[in-house]
C-alpha positions as CSV (number, residue, x, y, z in Angstrom):
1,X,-36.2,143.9,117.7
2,X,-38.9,141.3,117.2
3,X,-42.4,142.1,116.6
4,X,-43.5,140.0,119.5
5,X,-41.2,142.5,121.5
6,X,-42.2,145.5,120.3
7,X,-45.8,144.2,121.0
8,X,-45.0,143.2,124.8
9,X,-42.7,146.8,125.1
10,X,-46.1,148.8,123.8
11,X,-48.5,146.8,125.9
12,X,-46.5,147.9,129.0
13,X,-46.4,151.3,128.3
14,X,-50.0,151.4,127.9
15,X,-50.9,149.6,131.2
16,X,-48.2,152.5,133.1
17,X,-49.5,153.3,135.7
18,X,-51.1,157.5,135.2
19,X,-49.3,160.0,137.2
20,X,-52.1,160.8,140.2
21,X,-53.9,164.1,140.6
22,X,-54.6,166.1,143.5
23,X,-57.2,168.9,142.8
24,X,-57.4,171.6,145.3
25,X,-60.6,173.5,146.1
26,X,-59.8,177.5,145.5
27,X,-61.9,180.1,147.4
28,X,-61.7,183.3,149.4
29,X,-60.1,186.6,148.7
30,X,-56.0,186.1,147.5
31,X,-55.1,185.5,151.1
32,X,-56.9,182.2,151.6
33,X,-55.9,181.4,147.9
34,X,-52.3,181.6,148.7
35,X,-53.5,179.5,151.6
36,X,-54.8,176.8,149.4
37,X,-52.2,177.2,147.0
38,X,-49.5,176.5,149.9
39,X,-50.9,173.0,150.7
40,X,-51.2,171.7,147.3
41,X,-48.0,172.9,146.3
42,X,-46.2,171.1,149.2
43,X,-48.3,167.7,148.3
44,X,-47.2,168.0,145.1
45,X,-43.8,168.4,145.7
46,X,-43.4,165.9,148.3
47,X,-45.6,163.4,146.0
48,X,-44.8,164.5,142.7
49,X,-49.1,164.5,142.1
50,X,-50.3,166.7,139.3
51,X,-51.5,169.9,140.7
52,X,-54.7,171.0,139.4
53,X,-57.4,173.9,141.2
54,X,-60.9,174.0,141.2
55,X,-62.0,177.5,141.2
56,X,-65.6,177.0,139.8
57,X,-66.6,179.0,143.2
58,X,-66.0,182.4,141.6
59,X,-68.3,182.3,138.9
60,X,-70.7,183.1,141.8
61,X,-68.8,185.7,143.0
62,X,-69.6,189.2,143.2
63,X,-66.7,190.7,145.2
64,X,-63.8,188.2,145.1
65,X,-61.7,187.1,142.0
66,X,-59.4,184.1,141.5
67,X,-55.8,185.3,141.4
68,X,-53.3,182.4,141.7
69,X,-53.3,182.2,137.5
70,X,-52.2,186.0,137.4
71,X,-49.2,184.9,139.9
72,X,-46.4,182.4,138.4
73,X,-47.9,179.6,140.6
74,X,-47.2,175.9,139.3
75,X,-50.4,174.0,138.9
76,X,-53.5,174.2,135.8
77,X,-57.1,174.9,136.7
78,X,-58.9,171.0,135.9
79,X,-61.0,170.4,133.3
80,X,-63.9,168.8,133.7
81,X,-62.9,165.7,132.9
82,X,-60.3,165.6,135.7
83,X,-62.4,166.8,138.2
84,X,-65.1,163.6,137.6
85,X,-62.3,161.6,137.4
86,X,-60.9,162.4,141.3
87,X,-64.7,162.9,142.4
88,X,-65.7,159.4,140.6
89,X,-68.4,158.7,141.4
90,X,-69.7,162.2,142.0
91,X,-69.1,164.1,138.4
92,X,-68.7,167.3,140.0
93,X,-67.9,169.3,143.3
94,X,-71.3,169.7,145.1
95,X,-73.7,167.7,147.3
96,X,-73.1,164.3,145.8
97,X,-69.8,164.3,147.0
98,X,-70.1,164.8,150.3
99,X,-73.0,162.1,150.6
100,X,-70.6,160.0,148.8
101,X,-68.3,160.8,151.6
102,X,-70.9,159.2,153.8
103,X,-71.9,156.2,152.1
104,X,-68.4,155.1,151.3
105,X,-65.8,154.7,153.3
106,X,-62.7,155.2,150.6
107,X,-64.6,158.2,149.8
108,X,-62.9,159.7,153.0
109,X,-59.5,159.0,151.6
110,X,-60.8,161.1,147.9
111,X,-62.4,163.7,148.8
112,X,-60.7,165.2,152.0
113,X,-62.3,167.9,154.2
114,X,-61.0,170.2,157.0
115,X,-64.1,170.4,158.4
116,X,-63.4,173.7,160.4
117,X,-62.0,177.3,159.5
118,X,-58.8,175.7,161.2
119,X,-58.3,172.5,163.7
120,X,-55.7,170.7,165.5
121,X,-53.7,168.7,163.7
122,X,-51.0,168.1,160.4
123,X,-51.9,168.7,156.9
124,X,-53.6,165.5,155.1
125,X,-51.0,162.7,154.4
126,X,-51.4,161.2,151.1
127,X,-50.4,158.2,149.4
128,X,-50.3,157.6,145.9
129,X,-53.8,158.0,144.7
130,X,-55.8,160.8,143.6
131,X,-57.2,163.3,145.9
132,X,-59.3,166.6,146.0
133,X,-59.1,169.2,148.7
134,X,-61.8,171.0,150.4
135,X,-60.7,173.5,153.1
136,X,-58.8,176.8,153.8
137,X,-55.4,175.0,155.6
138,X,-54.3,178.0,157.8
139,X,-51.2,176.8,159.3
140,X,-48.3,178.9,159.4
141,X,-45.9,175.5,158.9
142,X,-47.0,175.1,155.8
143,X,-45.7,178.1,153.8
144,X,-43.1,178.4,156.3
145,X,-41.9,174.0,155.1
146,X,-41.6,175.4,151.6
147,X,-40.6,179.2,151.6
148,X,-38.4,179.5,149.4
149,X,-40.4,178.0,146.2
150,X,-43.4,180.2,147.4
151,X,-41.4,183.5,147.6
152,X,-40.3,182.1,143.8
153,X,-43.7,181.8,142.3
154,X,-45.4,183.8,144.1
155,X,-44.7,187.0,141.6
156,X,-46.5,188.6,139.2
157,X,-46.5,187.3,135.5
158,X,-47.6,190.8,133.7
159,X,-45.7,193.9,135.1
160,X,-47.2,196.0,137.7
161,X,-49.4,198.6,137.1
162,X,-47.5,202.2,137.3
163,X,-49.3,203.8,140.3
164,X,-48.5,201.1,142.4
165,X,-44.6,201.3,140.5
166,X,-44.3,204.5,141.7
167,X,-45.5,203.8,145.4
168,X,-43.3,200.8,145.4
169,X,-40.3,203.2,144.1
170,X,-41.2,205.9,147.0
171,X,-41.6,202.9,150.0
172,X,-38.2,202.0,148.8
173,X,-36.4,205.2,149.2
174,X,-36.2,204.9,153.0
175,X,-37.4,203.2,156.5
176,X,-40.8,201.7,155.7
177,X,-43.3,199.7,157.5
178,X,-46.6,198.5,156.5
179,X,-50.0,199.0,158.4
180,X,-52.8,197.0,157.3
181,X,-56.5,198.0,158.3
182,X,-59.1,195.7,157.7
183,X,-62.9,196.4,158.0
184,X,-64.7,196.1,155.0
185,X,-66.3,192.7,155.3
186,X,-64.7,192.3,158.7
187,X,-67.7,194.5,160.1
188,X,-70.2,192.2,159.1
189,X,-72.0,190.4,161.9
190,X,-70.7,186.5,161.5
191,X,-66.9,188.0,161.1
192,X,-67.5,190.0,163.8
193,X,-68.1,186.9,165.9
194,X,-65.4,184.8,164.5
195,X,-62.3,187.8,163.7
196,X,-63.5,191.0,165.5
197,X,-61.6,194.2,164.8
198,X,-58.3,195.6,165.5
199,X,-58.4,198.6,167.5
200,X,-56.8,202.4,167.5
201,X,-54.6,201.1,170.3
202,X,-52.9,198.2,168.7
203,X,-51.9,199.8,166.0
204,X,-50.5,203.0,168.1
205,X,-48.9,200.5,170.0
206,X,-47.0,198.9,167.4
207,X,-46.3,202.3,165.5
208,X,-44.6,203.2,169.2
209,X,-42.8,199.8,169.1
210,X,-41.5,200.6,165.8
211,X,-40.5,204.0,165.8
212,X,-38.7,203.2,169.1
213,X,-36.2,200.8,166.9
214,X,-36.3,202.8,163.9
215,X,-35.2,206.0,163.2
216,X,-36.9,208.1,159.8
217,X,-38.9,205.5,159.7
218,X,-42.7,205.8,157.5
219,X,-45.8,204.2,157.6
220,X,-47.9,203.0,154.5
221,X,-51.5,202.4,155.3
222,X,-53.6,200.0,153.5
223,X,-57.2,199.8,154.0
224,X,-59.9,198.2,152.3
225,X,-62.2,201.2,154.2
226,X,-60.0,204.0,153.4
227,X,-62.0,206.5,155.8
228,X,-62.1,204.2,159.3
229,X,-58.0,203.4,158.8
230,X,-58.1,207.2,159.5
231,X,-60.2,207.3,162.2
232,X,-58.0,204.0,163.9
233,X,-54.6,205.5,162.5
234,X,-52.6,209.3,163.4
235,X,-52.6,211.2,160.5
236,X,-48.9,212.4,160.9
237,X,-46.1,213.4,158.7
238,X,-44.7,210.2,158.4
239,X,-48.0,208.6,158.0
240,X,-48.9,207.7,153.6
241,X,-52.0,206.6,153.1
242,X,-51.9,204.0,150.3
243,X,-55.9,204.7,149.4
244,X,-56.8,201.3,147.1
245,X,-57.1,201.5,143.3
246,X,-60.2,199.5,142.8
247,X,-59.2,198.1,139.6
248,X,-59.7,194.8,141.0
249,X,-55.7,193.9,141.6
250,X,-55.6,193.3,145.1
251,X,-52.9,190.7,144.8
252,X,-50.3,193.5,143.7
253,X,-51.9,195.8,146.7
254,X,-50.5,192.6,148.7
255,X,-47.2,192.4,147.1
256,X,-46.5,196.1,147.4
257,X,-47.3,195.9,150.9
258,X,-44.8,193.1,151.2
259,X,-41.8,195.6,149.6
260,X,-42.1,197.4,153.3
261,X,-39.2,196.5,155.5
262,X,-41.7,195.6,158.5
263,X,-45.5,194.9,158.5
264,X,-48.0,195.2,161.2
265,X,-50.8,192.8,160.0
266,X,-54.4,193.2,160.6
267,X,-56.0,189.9,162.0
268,X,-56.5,188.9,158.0
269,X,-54.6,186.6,155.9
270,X,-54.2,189.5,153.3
271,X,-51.2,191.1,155.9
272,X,-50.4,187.8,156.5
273,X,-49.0,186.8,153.5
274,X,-47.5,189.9,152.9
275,X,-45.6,189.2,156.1
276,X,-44.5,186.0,154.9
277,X,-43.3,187.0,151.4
278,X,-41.0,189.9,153.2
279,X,-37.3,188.8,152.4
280,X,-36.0,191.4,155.0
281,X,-33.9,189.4,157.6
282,X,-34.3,191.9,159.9
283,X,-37.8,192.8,160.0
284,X,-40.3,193.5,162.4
285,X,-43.7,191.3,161.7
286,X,-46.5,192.6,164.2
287,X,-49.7,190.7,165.0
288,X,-52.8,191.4,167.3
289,X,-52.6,190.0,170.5
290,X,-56.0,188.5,169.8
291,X,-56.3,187.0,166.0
292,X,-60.1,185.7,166.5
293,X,-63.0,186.4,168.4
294,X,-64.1,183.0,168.3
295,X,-63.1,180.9,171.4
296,X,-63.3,177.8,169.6
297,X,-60.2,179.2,166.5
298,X,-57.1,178.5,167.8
299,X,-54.8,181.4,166.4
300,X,-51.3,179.5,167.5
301,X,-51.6,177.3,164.3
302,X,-52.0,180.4,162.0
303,X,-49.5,183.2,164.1
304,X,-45.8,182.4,163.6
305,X,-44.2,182.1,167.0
306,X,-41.3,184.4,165.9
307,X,-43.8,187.3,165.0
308,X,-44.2,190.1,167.6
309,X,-47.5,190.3,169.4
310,X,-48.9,193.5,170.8
C-alpha cells in the first residue's frame, strides 16, 4: 500500500463519525431506577447509543441508594467529561441546562424532559445524536417491549445474602404469594396527595381472591413499616411476615419478593417490578383499584391491563 493511501485510510478513520451517547438521569428508590433503567435500555438497543447514567443525585441522599451497578445492568455511570459533552453547552446537570432549554431551540432535542410524574404519550424518539434524559418514564410498555433482556440483567452480580437465602428456600417450598405494604414515606403529606394508601380491605380482598384459587397457599409480607402491615394484614397461620433487614439491600428484598408465584402490589413501583420480573406463567398480579390520589396521574399508562384489579 502507498503512503499516500495509508494517509487517506488514517485520515478517514479519524473523521468516523463517534458512536452517540444517551445519558439517563437516575433517581428514586430501586423501583423508579429500574424505571429509568427500562427506557434507556430500550433506546439503546433500538439505536445502538452508548448507555451511560447520571446518578450524581444520591450524593445528596440520606435514605435512598443507587442500585442499578449492584444488578448486571448494561450501561457505565458518565464521567464528567461525557456528561458536558451531551449537556454542551451547560457542563453539568443543573440550572443551566434547563435555561439552555429555553434559550435554544435544539436544546429541546438534547436535553429531554417528561415534565410530569407521568403524561400521555410514547417514550422520546431519538435520532442519531446525543441525548440526556430527565424523567421517571412509568409506562408499563416499556419493560413489557423488552422483557426478556430485563428479566436477564436484572439479577444480582454478588450472591444474596443468607437470610434472605433461606427465605427464598422456604417461599419456594410451596404455594406462595407476595403482599407488599407500603407506608413509610407514603404517609407523608405530598404522597399522600398524589399516591394515598392501600387499605385493610384491599388487601383482605385480594388474599380472599387468592386463596379461593389456591389451595395451601402462604402469604409473605413485606413492609417498609413492619408494625402498620400488621395492623392492615390478618395475622394467620399462613401469614410470614418478611420484617426488612435494614442493611440497605432493598433491591434483593425486591427480588425475593419476585420468587413468590403471585404478588399483590402496593400502589408503589417497588411491587411493581417485582410483578414484572415474576416468570410464573400462571400467576396472579394484584393491583389497587385506585393507583393515585391525584386526579391529574393517569394510572392506565403504569397498571398492565392483564393485571387483576381489586
Amino acid at each position: 500500500m502507498s503512503v499516500d493511501s495509508q494517509v487517506r485510510r488514517s485520515g478517514t478513520a479519524g473523521r468516523r463519525k463517534l458512536k452517540p451517547t444517551l445519558i439517563v438521569r437516575i433517581r428514586g428508590g430501586i423501583g423508579n431506577q429500574l424505571f429509568q433503567y427500562a427506557l434507556g435500555r430500550k433506546i439503546a438497543l433500538e439505536t445502538g447509543m452508548k448507555l451511560r447514567f447520571d446518578h450524581s443525585e444520591y450524593d445528596r441522599y440520606v435514605n435512598r441508594s443507587y442500585c442499578l451497578n449492584l444488578l448486571k445492568t448494561q450501561g457505565l455511570s458518565a464521567t464528567e467529561s461525557e456528561k458536558s459533552a451531551v449537556l454542551w453547552p451547560a457542563q453539568a446537570f443543573g440550572r443551566t441546562v434547563k435555561l439552555c432549554r429555553k434559550v435554544y431551540p435544539f436544546y429541546q432535542r438534547r436535553y429531554i424532559r417528561e415534565d410530569e410524574l407521568l403524561r400521555d404519550g410514547e417514550p422520546p424518539v431519538l435520532t442519531q445524536s446525543s441525548a440526556y434524559l430527565d424523567g421517571y418514564w412509568q409506562k408499563w410498555q416499556i419493560p413489557f417491549s423488552i422483557i426478556d433482556p430485563l428479566r436477564d440483567e436484572i439479577t444480582l452480580r454478588q450472591p444474596m445474602v443468607l437470610e434472605r437465602l433461606k427465605l427464598q428456600q422456604r417461599i419456594n417450598s410451596g404455594p406462595s404469594a407476595a403482599l407488599h405494604v407500603r407506608y413509610g414515606d407514603y404517609s407523608q403529606a405530598h404522597n399522600l396527595r398524589n399516591f394515598g394508601l392501600c387499605s385493610a380491605g384491599y388487601y383482605k380482598g385480594a388474599m380472599d381472591f387468592l386463596r379461593k384459587r389456591i389451595p395451601g397457599l402462604t402469604f409473605y409480607v413485606f413492609s417498609d413499616s413492619p408494625e402498620r402491615a400488621r395492623e392492615v394484614v390478618p395475622q394467620q397461620d399462613n401469614v410470614f411476615f418478611a420484617d426488612p433487614m435494614q442493611d440497605g439491600k432493598d433491591h434483593e428484598d425486591l427480588l425475593v419478593m419476585s420468587s413468590c408465584d403471585h404478588i399483590v402490589t402496593a400502589n408503589s413501583t417497588f411491587s411493581w417490578w417485582a410483578a414484572f420480573l415474576n416468570g410464573n406463567k400462571d400467576k396472579h398480579v394484584i393491583a389497587p383499584l385506585k393507583w393515585f390520589n391525584n386526579p391529574n396521574l393517569d394510572d392506565r399508562l403504569i397498571v398492565p391491563p392483564s393485571w387483576q384489579r381489586l
